[in-house]
Residue frames as qw, qx, qy, qz and C-alpha x, y, z in Angstrom:
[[0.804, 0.105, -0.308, -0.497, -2.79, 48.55, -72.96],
 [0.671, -0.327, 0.658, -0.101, -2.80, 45.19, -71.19],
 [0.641, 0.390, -0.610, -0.253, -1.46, 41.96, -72.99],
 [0.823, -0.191, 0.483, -0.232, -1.77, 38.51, -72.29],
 [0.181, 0.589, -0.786, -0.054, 0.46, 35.69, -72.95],
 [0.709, -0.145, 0.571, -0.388, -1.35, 32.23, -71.70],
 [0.563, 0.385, -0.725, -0.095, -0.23, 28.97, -72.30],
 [0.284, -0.225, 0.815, -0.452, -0.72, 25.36, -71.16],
 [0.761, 0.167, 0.197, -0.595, -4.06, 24.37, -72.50],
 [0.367, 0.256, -0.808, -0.383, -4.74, 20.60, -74.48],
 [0.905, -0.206, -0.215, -0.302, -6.43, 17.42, -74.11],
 [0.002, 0.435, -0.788, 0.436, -5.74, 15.19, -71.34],
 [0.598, -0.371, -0.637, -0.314, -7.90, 11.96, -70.11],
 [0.704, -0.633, -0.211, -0.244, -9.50, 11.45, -66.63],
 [0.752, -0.643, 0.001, 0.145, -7.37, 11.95, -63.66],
 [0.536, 0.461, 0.037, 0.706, -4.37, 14.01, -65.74],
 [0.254, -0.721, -0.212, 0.609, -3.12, 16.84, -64.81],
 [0.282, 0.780, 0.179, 0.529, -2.63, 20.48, -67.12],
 [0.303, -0.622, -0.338, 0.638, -0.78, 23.33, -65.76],
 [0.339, 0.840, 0.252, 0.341, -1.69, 27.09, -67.19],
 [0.470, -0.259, -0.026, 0.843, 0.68, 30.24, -67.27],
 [0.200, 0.879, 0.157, 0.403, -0.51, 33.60, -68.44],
 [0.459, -0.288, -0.098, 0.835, 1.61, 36.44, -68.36],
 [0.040, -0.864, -0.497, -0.072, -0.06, 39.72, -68.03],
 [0.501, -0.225, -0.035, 0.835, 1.98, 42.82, -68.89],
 [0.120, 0.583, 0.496, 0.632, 1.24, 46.57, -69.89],
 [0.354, -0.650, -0.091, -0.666, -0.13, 47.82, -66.77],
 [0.127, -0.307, 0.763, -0.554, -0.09, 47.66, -62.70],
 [0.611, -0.067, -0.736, -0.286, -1.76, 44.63, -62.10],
 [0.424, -0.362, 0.264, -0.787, -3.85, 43.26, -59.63],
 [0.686, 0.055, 0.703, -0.177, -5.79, 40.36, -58.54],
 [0.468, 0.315, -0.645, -0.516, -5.44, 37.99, -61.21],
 [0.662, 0.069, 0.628, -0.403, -7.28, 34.51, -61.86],
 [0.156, 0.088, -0.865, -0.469, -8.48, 32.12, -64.41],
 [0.735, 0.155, 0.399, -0.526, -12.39, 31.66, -65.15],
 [0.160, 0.174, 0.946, 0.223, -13.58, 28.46, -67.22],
 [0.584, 0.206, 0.136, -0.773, -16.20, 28.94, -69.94],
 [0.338, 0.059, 0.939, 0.003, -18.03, 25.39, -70.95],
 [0.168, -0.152, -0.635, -0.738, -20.31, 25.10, -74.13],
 [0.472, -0.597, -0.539, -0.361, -23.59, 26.37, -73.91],
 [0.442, -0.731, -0.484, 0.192, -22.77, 28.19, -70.15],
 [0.296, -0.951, -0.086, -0.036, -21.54, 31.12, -68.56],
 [0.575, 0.499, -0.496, 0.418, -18.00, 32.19, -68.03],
 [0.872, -0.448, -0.194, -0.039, -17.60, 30.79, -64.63],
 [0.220, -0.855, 0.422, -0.206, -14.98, 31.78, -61.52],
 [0.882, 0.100, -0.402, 0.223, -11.72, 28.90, -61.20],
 [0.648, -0.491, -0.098, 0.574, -9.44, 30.67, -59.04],
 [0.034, 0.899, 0.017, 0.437, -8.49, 34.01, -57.97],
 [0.656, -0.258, -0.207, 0.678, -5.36, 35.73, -56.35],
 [0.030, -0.993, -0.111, -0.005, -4.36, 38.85, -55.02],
 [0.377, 0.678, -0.391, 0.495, -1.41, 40.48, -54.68],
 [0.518, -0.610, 0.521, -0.297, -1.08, 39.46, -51.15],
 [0.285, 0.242, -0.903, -0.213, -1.31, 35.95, -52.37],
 [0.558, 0.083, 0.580, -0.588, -4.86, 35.24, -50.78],
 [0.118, 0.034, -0.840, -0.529, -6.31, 32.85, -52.88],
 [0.780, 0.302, 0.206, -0.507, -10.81, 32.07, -53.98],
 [0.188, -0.064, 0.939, 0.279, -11.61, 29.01, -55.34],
 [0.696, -0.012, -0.266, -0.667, -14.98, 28.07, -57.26],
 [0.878, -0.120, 0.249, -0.390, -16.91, 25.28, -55.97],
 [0.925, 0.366, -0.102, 0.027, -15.19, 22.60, -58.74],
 [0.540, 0.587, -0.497, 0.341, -11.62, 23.40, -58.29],
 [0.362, -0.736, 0.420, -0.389, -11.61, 23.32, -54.71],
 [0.713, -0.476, 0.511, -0.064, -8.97, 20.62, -53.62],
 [0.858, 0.295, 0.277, 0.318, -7.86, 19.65, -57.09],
 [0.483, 0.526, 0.127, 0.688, -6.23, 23.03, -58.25],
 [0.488, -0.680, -0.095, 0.540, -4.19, 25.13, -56.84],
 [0.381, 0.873, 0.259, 0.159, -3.48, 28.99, -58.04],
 [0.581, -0.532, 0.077, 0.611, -0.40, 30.76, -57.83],
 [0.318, 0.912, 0.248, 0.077, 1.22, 33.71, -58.89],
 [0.649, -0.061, 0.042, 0.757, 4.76, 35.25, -59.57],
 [0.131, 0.905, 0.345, -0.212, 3.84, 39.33, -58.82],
 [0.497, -0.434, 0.375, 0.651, 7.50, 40.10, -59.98],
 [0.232, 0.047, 0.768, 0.595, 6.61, 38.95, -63.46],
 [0.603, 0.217, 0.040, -0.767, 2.78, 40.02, -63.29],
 [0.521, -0.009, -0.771, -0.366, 2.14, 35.91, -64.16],
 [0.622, -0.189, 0.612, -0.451, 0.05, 33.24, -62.66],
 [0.163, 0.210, -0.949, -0.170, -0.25, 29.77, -62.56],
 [0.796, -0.079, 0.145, -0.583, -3.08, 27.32, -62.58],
 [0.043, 0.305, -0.947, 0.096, -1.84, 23.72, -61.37],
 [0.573, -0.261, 0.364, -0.686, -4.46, 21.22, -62.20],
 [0.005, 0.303, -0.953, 0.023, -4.57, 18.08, -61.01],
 [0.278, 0.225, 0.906, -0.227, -7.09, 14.97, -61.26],
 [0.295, 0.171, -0.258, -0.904, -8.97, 16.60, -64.24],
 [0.471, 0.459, 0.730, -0.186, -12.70, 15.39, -65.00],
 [0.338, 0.428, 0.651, 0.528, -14.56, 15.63, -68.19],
 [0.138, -0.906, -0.357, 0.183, -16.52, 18.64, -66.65],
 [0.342, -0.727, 0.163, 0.573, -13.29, 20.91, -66.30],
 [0.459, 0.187, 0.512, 0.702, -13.10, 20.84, -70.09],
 [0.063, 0.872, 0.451, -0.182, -13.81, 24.05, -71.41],
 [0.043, 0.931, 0.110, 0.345, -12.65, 27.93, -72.34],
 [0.614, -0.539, -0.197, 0.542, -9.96, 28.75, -69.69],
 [0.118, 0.882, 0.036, 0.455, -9.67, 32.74, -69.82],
 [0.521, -0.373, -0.512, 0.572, -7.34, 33.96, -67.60],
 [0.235, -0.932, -0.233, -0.147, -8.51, 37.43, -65.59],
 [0.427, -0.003, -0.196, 0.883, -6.54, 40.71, -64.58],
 [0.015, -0.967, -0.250, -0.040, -7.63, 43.58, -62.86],
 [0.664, 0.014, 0.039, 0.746, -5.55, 46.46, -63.82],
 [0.088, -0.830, -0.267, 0.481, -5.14, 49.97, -63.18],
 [0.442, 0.261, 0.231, 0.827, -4.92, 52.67, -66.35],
 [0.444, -0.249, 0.077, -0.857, -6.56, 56.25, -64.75],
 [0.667, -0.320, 0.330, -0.586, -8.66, 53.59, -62.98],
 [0.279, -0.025, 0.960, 0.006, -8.93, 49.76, -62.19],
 [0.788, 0.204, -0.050, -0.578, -10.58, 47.61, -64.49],
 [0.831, 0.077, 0.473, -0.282, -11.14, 44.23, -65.59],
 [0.431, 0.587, -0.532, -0.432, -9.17, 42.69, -68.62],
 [0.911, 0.039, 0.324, -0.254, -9.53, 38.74, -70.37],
 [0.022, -0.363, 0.778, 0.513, -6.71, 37.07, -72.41],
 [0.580, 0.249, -0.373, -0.680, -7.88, 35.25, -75.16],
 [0.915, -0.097, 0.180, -0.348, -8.57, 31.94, -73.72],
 [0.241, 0.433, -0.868, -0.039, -6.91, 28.72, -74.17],
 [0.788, -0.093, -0.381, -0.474, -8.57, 25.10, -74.79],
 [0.023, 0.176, -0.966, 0.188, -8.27, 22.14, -72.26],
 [0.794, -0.040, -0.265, -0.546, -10.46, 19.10, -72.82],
 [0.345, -0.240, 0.766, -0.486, -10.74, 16.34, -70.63],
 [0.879, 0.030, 0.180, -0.441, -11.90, 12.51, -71.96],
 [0.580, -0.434, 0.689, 0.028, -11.31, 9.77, -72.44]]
């Protein structure tokens, strides 16, 4: 059974920074990532890593946040800087993991709001 450990989230005004940690244990692990869900939308792609250390950005994060991952530990890191009010939201971080087969797995979120 996968478990999740994620920390980091709070309030922070314009042009702050927040870094997130999740630690992601139980199973062989895979790409991992953090998605952002915002009230009233979709849960929505922030950044993704593989195990090579290739990294996907979503549209919003690109050049403000920066994803990383420790594959030792099965953690990752979301480092973000210059936060807008927008980037408030849901942060979920994301594992794909392998029990008899690969799937998908969500920790339980963690808040970060963003005003002033």
């Amino acid at each position: 059974q996968v478990q999740f450990v994620e920390s980091g989230g709070g309030s922070v005004q314009p042009g702050g920074s927040l870094r997130l940690s999740c630690e992601v244990s139980g199973m062989t692990i895979g790409p991992m990532g953090w998605y952002r869900r915002a009230p009233g939308s979709l849960r929505d792609l922030v950044a993704r890593i593989n195990i090579q250390g290739v990294t996907h950005y979503g549209d919003s994060a690109q050049g403000r946040f920066t994803i990383s991952r420790d594959s030792t530990k099965s953690m990752v890191f979301l480092q973000m800087n210059n936060l807008k009010p927008e980037d408030s939201g849901i942060y979920y971080c994301y594992a794909r993991a392998y029990d008899r087969q690969w799937d998908d797995y969500w920790g339980q979120g963690t808040q970060v709001s963003v005003s002033s």
